[in-house]
C-alpha positions as CSV (number, residue, x, y, z in Angstrom):
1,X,-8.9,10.3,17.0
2,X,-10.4,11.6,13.4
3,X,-9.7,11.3,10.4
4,X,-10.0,13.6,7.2
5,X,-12.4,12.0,4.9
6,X,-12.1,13.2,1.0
7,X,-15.0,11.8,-1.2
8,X,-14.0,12.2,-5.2
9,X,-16.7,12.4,-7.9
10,X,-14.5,10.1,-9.8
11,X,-11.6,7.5,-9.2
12,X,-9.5,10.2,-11.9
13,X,-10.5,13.2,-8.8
14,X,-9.7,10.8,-6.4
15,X,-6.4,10.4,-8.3
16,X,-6.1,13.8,-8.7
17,X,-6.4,15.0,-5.0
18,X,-4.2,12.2,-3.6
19,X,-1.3,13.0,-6.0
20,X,-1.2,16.6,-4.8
21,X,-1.1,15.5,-1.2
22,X,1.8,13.0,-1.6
23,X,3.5,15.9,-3.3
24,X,2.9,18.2,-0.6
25,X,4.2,16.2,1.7
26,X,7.3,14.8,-0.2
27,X,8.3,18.4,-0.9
28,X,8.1,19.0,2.6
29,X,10.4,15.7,3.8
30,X,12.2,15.3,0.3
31,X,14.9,12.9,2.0
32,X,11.9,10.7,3.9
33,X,10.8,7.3,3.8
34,X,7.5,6.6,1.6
35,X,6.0,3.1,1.1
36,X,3.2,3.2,-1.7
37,X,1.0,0.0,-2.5
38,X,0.8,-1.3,-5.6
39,X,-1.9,-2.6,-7.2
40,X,-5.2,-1.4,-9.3
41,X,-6.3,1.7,-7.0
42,X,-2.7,3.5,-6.3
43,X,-1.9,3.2,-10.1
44,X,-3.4,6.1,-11.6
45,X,-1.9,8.2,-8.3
46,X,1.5,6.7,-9.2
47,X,1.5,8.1,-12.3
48,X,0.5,11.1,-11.9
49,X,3.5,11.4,-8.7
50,X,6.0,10.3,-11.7
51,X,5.1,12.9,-14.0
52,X,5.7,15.5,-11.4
53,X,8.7,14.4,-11.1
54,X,9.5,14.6,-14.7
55,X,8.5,18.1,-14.9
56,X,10.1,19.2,-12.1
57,X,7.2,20.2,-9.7
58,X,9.0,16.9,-6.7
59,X,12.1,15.9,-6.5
60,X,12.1,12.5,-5.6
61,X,16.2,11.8,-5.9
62,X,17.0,12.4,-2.0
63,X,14.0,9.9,-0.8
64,X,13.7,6.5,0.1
65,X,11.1,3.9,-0.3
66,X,10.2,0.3,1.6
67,X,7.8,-2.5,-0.7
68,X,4.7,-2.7,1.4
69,X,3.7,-6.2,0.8
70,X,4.5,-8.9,-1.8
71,X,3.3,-12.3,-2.8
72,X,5.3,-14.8,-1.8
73,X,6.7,-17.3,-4.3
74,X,6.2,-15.1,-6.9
75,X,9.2,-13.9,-8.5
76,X,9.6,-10.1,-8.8
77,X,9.6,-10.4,-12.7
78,X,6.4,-11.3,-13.1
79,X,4.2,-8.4,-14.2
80,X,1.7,-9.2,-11.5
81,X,4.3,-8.6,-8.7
82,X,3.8,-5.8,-6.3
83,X,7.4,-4.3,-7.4
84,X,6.7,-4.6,-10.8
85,X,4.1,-2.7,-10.7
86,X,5.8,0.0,-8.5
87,X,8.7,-0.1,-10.8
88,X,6.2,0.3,-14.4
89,X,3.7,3.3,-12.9
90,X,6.4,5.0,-10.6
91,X,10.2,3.5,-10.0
92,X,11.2,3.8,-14.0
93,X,9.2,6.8,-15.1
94,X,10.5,9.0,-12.1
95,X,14.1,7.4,-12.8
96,X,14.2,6.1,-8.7
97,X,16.9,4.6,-8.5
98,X,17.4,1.1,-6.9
99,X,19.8,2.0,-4.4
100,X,16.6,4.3,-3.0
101,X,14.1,1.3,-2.7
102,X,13.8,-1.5,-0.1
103,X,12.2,-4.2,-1.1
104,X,11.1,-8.0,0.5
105,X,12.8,-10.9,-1.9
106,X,9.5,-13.4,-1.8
107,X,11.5,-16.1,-3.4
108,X,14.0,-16.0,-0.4
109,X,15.1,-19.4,1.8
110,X,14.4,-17.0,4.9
111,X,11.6,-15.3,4.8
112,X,12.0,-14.3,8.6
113,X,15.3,-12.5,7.4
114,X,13.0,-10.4,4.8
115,X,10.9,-9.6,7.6
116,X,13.8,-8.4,9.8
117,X,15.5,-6.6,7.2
118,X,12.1,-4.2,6.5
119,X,12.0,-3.9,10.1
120,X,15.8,-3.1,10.5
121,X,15.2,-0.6,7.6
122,X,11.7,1.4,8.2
123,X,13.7,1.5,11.7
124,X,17.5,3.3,10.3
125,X,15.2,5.8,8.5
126,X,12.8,7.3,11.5
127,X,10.2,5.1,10.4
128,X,7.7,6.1,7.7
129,X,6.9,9.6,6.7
130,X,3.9,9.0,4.4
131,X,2.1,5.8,3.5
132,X,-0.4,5.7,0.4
133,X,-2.2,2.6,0.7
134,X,-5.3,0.4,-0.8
135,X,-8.1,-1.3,0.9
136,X,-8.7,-5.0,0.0
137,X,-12.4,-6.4,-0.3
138,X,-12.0,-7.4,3.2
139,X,-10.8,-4.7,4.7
140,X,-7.3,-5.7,4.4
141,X,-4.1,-2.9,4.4
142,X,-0.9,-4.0,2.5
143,X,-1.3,-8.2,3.5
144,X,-3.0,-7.4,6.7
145,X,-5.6,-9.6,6.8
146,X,-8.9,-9.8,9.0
147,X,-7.6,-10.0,12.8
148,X,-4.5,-8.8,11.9
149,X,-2.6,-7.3,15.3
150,X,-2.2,-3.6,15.6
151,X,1.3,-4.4,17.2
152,X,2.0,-6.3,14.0
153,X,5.5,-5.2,12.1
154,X,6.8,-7.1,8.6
155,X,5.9,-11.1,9.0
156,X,4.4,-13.2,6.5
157,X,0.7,-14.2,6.6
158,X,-1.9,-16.5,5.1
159,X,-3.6,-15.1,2.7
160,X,-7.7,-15.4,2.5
161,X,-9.4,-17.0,-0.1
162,X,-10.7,-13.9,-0.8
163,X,-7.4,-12.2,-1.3
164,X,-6.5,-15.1,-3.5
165,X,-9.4,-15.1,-5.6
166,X,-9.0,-11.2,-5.7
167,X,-5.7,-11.6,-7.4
168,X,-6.2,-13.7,-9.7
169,X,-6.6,-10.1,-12.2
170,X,-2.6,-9.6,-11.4
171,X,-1.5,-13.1,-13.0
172,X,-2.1,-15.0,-16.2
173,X,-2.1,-18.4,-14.2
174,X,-4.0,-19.5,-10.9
175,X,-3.9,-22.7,-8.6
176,X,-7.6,-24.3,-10.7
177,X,-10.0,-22.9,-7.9
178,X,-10.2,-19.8,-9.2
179,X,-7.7,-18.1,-6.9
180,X,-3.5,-17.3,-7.6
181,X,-1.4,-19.8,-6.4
182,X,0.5,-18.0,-4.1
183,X,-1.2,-18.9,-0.7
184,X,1.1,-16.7,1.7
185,X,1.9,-12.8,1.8
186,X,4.9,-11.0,3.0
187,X,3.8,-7.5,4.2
188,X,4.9,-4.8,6.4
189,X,2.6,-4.8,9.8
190,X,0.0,-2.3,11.0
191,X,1.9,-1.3,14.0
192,X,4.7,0.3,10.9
193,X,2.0,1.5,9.0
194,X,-0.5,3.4,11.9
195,X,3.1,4.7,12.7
196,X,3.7,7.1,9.6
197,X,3.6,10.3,10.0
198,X,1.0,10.6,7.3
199,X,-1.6,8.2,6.3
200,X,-3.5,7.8,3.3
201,X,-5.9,5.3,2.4
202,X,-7.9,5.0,-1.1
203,X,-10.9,3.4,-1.8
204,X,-12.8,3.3,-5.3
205,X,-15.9,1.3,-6.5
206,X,-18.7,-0.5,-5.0
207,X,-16.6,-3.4,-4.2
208,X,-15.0,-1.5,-1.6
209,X,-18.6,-0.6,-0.1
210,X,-18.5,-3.0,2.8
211,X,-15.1,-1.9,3.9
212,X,-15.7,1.8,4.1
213,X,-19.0,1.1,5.5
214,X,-17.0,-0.1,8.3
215,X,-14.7,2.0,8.5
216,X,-17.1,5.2,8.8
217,X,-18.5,3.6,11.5
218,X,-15.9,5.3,13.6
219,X,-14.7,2.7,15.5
220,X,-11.9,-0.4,15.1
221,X,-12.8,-3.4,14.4
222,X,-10.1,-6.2,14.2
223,X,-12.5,-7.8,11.4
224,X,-11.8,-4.9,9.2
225,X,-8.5,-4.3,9.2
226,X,-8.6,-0.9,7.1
227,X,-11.1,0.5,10.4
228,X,-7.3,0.5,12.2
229,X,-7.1,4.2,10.9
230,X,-9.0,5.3,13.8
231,X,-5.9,4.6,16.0
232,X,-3.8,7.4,13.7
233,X,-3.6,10.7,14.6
234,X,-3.4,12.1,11.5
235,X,-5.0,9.9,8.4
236,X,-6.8,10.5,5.5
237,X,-9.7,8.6,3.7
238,X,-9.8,9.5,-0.2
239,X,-13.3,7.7,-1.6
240,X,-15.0,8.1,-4.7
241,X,-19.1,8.3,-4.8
242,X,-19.5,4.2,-5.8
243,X,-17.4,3.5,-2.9
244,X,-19.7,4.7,-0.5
């Protein structure tokens, strides 16, 4: 397998060039299924997808969308959700409405139900046309942590300190060490995500030099989740310079 690595000058390039793809491709499957991550990295992409749609250059009214990942326990309200941040950079802006999105409950009795649910959805829509995701400081995709199985579909998963500790910068409150209080993830698995027909994975700043240094060694590596990409046939890698 390869993959198509893009390196950006700038995290606004990188923005930039990953935007146009997504539009590419959503103008070429307008009625397909597109799971985006949330979080710091996608933001600025999200944006830019939204005022597209305002002007009129996609058409995002006949497509669907599946959450990637969520923290469970915290409710979707909160700004520091994953949906809420979907639904403030890209959901509201591009007026998507909520009969188009699928997305995990975190607050749920039966979190094996959530699970089942994404499964049962990505699965009545063909599976995933395009997924647009981040790489954690570890390597992780979506909630994917280190040793993370490739066969892996929607489950819910400890999450490492690091992710924690990480995510702290999405909540005004965290547990007194220094990391959020949610301590468990609810994520769509790899096996979901390697299976979309289009893969495309960000990276910006020098925190994120260990995982791409793994990742262009051109092999996987269960330690490194994000180094899964290999296994795709057709992914992309979109850096920018401090990332490397």
């Amino acid at each position: 397998m390869e993959i198509t690595l893009t390196v950006a000058r700038d995290y606004d390039e990188l923005s930039r060039i990953t935007a146009a793809r997504i539009i590419a491709h959503i103008n070429d499957d307008p009625t397909g299924l597109y799971c985006f991550a949330g979080g710091d990295t996608p933001v600025a992409t999200l944006r830019l997808l939204a005022k597209a749609a305002a002007a009129g250059v996609v058409d995002l009214t006949h497509a669907h969308f599946v959450e990637l990942d969520e923290w469970v326990g915290i409710d979707e309200r909160d700004p520091g959700s994953c949906i809420s941040y979907l639904r403030s950079n890209l959901f509201e802006p591009a007026g998507i409405e909520e009969s188009q999105i699928h997305r995990f409950n975190p607050v749920a009795e039966d979190l094996s139900a959530e699970c089942a649910a994404a499964d049962e959805y990505i699965a009545a829509h063909g599976g995933i046309s395009l997924a647009l995701l981040g790489v954690g400081v570890n390597g992780h995709l979506g909630f994917n942590e280190p040793g993370s199985a490739l066969e892996g579909r929607a489950h819910v998963v400890e999450l490492t300190e690091t992710t924690r500790s990480v995510g702290t910068k999405y909540f005004s409150e965290s547990d007194g060490s220094g990391c959020t209080s949610a301590t468990q993830g609810i994520t769509l698995g790899l096996a979901q995500l390697l299976s979309a027909r289009e893969l495309i994975v960000q990276a910006n700043g020098s925190k994120k030099q260990d995982a791409i240094a793994h990742v262009l060694k051109g092999t996987y590596d269960p330690v490194w989740p994000v180094s899964s990409i290999w296994t795709h046939p057709n992914a992309c890698l979109v850096v920018d310079n401090d990332a490397l």
